[in-house]
C-alpha positions in Angstrom: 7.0 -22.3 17.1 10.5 -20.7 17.5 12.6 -21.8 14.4 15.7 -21.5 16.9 16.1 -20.3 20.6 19.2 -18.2 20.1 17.2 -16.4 17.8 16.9 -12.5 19.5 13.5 -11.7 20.9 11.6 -8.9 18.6 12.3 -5.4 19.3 13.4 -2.4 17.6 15.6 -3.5 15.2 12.5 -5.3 13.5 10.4 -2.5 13.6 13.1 -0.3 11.8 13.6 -3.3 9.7 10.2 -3.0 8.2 10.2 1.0 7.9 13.0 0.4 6.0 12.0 -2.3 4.0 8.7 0.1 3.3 11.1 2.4 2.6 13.0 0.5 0.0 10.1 -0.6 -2.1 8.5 3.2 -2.2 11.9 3.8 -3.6 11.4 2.4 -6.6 7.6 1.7 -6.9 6.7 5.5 -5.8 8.9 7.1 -7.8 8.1 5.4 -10.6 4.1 5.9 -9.9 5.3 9.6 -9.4 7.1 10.1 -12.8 7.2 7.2 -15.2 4.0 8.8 -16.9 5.4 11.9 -17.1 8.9 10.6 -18.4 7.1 8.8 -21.2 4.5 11.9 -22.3 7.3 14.6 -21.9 10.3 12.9 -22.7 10.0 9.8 -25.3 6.9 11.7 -26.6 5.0 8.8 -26.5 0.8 9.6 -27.2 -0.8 9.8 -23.5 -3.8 7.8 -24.8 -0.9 4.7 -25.5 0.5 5.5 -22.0 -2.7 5.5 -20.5 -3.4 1.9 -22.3 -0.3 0.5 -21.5 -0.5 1.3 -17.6 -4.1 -0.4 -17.4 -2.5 -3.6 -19.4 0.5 -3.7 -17.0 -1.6 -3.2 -14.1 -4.0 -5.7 -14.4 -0.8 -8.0 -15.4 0.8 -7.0 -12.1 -2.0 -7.2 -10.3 -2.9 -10.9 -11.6 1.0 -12.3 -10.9 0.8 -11.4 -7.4 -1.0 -14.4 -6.8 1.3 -16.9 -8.8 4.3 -15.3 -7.2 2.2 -15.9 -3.6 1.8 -19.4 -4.4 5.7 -19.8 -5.8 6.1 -18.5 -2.4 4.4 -21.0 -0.4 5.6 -23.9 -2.3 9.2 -23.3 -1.0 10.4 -24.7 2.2 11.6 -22.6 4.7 15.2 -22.9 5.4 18.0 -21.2 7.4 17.8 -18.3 5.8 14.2 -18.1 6.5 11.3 -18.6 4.4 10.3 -14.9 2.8 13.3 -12.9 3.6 15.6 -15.3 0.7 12.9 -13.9 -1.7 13.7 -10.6 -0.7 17.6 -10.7 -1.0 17.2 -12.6 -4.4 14.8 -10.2 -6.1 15.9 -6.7 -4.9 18.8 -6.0 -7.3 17.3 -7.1 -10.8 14.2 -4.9 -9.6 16.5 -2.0 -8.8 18.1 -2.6 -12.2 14.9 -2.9 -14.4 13.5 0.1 -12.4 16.7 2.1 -14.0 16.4 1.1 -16.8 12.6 2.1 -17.2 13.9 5.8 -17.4 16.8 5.0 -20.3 16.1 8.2 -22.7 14.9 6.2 -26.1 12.8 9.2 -27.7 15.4 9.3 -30.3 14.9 5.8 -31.5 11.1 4.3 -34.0 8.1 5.0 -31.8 7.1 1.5 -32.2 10.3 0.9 -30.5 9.9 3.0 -28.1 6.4 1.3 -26.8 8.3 -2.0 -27.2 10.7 -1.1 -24.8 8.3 0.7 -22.2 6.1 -2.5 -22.6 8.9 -4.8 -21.8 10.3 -2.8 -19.2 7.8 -2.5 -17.4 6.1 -5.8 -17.5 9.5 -7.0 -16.8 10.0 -4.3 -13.4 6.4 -5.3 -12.2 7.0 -9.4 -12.1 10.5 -8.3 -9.9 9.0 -6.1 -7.8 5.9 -8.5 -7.2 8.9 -11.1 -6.0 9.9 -8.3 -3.8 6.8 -7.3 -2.4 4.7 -10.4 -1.5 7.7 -11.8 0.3 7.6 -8.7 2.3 4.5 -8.2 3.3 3.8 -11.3 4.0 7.3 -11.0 6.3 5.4 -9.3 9.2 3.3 -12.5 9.9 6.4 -14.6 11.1 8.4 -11.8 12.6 6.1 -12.4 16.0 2.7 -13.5 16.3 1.8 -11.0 19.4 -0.9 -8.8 18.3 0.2 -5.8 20.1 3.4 -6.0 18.1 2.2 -7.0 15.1 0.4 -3.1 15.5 3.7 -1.6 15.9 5.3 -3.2 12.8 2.3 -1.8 10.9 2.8 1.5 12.6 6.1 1.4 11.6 5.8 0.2 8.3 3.4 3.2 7.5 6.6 5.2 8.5 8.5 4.3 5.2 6.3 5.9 2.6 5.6 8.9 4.7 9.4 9.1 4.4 9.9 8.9 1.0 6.5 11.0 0.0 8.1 13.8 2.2 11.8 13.8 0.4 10.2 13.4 -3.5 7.3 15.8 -2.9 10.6 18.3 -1.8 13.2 17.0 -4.2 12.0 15.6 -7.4 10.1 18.6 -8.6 13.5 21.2 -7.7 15.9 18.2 -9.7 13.8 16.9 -12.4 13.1 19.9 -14.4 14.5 23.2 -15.7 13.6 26.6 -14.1 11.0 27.1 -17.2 9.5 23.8 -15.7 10.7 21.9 -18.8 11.9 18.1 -17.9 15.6 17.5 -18.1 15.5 13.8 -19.5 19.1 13.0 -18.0 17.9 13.8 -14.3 14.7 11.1 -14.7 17.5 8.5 -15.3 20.2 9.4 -12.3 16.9 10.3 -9.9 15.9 6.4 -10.6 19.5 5.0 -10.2 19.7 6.7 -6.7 16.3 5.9 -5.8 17.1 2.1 -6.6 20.5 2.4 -5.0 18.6 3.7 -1.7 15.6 1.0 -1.7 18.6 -1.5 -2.8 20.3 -0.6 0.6 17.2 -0.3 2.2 15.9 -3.7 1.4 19.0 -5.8 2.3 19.2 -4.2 6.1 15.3 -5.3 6.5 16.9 -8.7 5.3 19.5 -8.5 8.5 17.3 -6.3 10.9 14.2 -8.6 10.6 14.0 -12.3 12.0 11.6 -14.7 11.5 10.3 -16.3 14.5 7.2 -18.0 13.7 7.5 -21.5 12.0 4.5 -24.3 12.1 6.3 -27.5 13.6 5.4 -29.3 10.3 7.1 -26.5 7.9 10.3 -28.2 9.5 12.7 -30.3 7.4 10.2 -31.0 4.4 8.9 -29.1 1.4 5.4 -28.1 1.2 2.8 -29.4 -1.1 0.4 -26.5 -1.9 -3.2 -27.4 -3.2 -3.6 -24.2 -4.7 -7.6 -24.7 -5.5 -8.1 -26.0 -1.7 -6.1 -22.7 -0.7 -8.7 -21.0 -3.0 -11.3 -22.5 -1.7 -10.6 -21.6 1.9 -9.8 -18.0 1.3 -12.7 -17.4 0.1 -14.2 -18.9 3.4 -11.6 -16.8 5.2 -14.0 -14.1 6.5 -11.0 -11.7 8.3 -9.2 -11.6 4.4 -12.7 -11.2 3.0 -13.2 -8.3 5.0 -9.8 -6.5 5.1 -9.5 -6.7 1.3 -12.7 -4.9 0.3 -12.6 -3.0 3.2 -9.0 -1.7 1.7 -10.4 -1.4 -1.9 -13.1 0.4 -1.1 -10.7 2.8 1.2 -8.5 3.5 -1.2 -11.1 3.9 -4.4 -12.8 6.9 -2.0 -9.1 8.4 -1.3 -8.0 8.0 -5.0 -10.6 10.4 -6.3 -10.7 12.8 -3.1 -6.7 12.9 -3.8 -7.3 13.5 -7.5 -9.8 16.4 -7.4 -7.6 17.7 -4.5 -5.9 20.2 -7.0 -9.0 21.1 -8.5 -10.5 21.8 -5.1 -7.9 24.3 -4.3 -7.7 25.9 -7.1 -11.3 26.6 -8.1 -13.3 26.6 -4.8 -10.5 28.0 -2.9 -9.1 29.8 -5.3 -5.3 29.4 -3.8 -3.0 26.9 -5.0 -0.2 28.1 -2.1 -3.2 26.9 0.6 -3.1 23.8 -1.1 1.2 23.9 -0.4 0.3 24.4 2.9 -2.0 21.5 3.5 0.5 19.3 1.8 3.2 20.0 4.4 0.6 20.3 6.9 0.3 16.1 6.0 3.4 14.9 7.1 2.7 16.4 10.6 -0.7 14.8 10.7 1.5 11.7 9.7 3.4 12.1 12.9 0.6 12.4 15.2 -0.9 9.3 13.8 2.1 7.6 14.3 2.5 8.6 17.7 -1.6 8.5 18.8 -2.7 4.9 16.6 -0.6 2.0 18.4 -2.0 3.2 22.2 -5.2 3.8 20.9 -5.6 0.1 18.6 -4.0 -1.2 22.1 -6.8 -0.1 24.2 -10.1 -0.3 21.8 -8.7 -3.6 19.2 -7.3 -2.4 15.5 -11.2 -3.1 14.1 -13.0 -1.4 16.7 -10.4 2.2 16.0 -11.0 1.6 12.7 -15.0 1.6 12.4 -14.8 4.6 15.0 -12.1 6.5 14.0 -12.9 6.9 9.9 -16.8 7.0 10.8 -16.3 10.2 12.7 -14.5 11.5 9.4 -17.0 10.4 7.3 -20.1 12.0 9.4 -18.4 15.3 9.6 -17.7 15.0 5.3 -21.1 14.0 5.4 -21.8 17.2 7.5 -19.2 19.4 5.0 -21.6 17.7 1.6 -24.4 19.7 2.6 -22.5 23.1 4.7 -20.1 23.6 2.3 -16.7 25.7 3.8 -15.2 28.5 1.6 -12.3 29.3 3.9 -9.1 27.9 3.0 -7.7 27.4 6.4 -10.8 26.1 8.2 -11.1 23.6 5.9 -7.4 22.4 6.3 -8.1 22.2 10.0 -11.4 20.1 9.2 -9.5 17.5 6.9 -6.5 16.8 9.7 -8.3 16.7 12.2 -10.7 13.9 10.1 -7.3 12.5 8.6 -6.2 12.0 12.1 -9.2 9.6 12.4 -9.5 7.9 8.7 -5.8 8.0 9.1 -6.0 4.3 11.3 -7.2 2.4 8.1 -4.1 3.1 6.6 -1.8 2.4 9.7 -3.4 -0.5 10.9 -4.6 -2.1 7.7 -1.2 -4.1 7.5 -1.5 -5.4 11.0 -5.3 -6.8 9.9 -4.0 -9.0 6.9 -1.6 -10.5 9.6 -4.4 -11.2 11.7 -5.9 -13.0 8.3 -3.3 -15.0 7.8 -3.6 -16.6 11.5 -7.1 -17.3 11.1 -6.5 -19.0 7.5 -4.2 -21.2 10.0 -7.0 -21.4 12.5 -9.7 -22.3 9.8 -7.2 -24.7 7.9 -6.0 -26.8 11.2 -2.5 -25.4 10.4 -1.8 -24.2 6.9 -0.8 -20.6 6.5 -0.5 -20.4 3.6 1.1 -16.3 3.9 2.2 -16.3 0.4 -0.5 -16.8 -0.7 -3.1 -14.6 1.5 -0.6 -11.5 1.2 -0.8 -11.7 -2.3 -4.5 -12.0 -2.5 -4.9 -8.9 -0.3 -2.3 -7.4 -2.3 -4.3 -8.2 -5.7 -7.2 -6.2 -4.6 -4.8 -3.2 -3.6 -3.5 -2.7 -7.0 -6.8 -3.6 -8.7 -8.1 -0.5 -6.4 -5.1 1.1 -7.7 -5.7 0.1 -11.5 -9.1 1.2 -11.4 -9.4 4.1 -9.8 -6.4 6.0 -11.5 -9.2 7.8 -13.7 -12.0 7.8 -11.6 -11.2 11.7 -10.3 -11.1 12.0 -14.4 -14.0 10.6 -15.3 -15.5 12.6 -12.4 -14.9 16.2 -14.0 -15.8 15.3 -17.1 -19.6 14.2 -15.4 -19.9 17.4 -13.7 -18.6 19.4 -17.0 -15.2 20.8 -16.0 -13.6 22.5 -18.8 -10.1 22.6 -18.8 -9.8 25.0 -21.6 -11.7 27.8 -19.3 -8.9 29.6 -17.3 -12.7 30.3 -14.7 -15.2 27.5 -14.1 -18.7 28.4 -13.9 -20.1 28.8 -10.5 -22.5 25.9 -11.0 -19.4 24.0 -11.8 -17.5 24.9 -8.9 -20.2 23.7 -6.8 -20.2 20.7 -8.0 -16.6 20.2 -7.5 -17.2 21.0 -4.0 -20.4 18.4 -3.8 -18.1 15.3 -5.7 -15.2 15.6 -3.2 -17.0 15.5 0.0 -19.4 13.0 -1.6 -16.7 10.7 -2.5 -15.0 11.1 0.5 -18.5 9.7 2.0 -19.5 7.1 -0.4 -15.4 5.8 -0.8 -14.8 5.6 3.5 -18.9 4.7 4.0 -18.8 1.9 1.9 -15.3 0.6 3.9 -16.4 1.2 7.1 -20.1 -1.1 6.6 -17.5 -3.7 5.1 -15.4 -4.0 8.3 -18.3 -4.0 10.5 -20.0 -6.5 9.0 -17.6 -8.9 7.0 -14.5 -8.5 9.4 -15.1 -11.0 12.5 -11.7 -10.1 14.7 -13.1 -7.6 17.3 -10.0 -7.3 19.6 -11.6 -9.9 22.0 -11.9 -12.2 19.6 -8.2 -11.4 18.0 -6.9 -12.4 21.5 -9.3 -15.8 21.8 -7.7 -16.2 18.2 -4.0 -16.4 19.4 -4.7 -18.2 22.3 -6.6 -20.9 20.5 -3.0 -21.0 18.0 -0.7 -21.1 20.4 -2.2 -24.6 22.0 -2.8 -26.0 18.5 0.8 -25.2 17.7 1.9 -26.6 21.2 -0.3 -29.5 20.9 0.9 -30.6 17.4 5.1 -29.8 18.5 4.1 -32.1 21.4 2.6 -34.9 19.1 5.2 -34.6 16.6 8.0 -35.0 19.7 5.8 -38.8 20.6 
């Protein structure tokens, strides 16, 4: 199993090694998700109903490649430098480079130029950053195959976009535009080149920092043949990916809208935007406790078991909130940490889950892997949650009959505001929970009988292989 015994046993350094490597994709892909739209609407003056079409297109295009680029992946036999972290060193500077050059000012050239070049741009950043971020992800799954750290590198991968959220949210907004909050077009440009310069840097210490340690004896001196339709074929047998993917979508569907009516919530229920300030630096200490409270806690009750425990106990007590509904500001901040704290696991843990995936693929499969591959399935449903539920907190205010031209909603309005955030809080973490209780077979005894029953297949095949 070990490609080499001088190879240092895991520890810190890998766990740093991923938090940065988090770190370095939010760089670019975060910043760009922050304020690409906004660059094109305000600054080439590009219709929002084009921008709006050509983020779905690109989407769905970057949502389908991740699969391709999983099996490109696979295919590739694992050398020295290891098998996913090459990918990582190859890829990282064109995809800093194409994410600068999204935010080149064109406004003064055609406008049919102009959509040329934000097509290309960005179909061409996506395909790069999807050779960045399968490689990644799937990197975990051969750092170690003990469960309890496998936990901590998705504890500490959780770490890097809680960084970088905390430094844009600060930054970007004081940088990128004027004091008559007017955007300054040359900022959007040097913000991206220092935002690709940092996940640059970021991404090529993961590449030293992080070791891959688990290798199948066969992977050894030959190249793989990959039968991508049996692969299909046996993912969609693979009850652990089954689960953890619509589990996720479903997760982050019900966090998308909650997230989009936030502002809406604040300011016409509430009634004070600077509350709203305060529960947004409020999250990044709810972000520490969950980092602090999740691993001991997955350790003890198994990463499904926190999961299905933690988030139900949010979603009663929104359940609770649907029908009292709570017009102080402050109580209600309390409310939502203290239910974050519990939802919060999904998100930490959910990376730790696919790993667990990917070994029973191996189980299921007698030996085939196949990370590549499962990573960037699990990865397709993430950014078609992502692709689809963009509007959703849209299409939700126009149901319920916001008008945006009324400085006042009516009451009946505001109360129906209330009703569609704790409602989709419900329905969006509900619907996730029943998923991972039902479809998602790894209880944390049956993780454990899982990596046992590896181990001995992997010892038993090094052992034939040696005769």
């Amino acid at each position: 199993m070990n490609k080499e015994k001088a190879v240092r046993p895991f520890g810190m350094r890998d766990k740093l090694g991923v938090t940065l490597g988090d770190l370095g994709c939010c760089c670019t892909e975060q910043f760009r998700a922050m304020f690409l739209s906004v660059f094109y609407i305000l600054v080439l003056k590009v219709d929002p109903i084009h921008v709006g079409i050509l983020m779905i297109i690109t989407k769905v295009w970057d949502a389908v490649n991740d699969p391709i680029v999983g099996a490109l992946v696979d295919m590739r036999k694992s050398t020295k430098g290891g098998k996913f972290i090459p990918w990582i060193k190859a890829f990282s500077f064109p995809m800093a480079v194409l994410c600068i050059l999204g935010f080149a000012n064109v406004s003064n050239f055609d406008y049919g130029f102009r959509i040329a070049y934000m097509f290309i741009s960005y179909v061409l950043y996506e395909a790069l950053y999807t050779c960045v971020s399968v490689p990644f992800g799937s990197l975990s799954s051969v750092v170690t195959d003990d469960s309890r750290e496998r936990t901590a590198l998705s504890r500490y991968r959780s770490m890097g976009g809680t960084i970088f959220m905390t430094v844009i949210v600060i930054v970007g907004p004081l940088v990128l535009y004027d004091k008559d909050r007017q955007p300054i077009a040359g900022r959007f440009l040097m913000m991206a080149a220092v935002c690709a310069l940092a996940g640059l840097l970021c991404l090529w210490v993961t590449c030293v920092w992080c070791k891959e340690r688990v290798v199948l004896p066969q992977e050894a001196g030959k190249k793989q043949k990959l039968n991508y339709l049996d692969v299909i074929k046996h993912i969609c047998k693979n009850r652990a990916l089954l689960g953890v993917m619509f589990f996720s979508f479903f997760g982050m569907v019900g966090a998308s809208i909650v997230n989009g009516l936030n502002t809406y919530l604040f300011r016409d229920w509430f009634g004070s935007m600077g509350m709203m300030s305060v529960s947004g630096m409020l999250s990044t200490v709810y972000a520490l406790i969950t980092f602090a409270i999740t691993q001991p806690i997955a350790n003890k009750l198994g990463k499904k078991e926190w999961c299905i425990a933690g988030a139900g106990f949010a979603t009663v007590v929104f359940a609770v909130l649907f029908f009292v509904p709570v017009h102080n500001a402050l109580l209600f901040i309390v409310i939502n940490g203290i239910c974050f704290l519990g939802a919060s696991g999904m998100q930490v843990l959910v990376w730790a889950m696919v790993n667990d995936a990917i070994d029973y693929q191996e189980l299921q499969t007698g030996g085939k892997r196949n990370e590549g591959i499962v990573y960037s399935a699990y990865s397709f449903f993430r950014k078609l949650a992502s692709a689809v539920s963009g509007s959703f907190s849209s299409f939700a205010l126009g149901i319920i009959g916001y008008n945006a031209a009324e400085t006042v909603q009516s009451a009946q309005v505001v109360n129906r505001i209330w009703k569609t955030y704790t409602g989709s809080y419900v329905i969006g973490y509900g619907l996730a929970i029943l998923v991972l209780w039902l479809v998602y077979p790894l209880t944390k005894k049956k993780t454990e009988e899982m990596l046992q029953q590896l181990k001995e297949n992997r010892e038993a095949r090094t052992a034939a292989k040696e005769d």
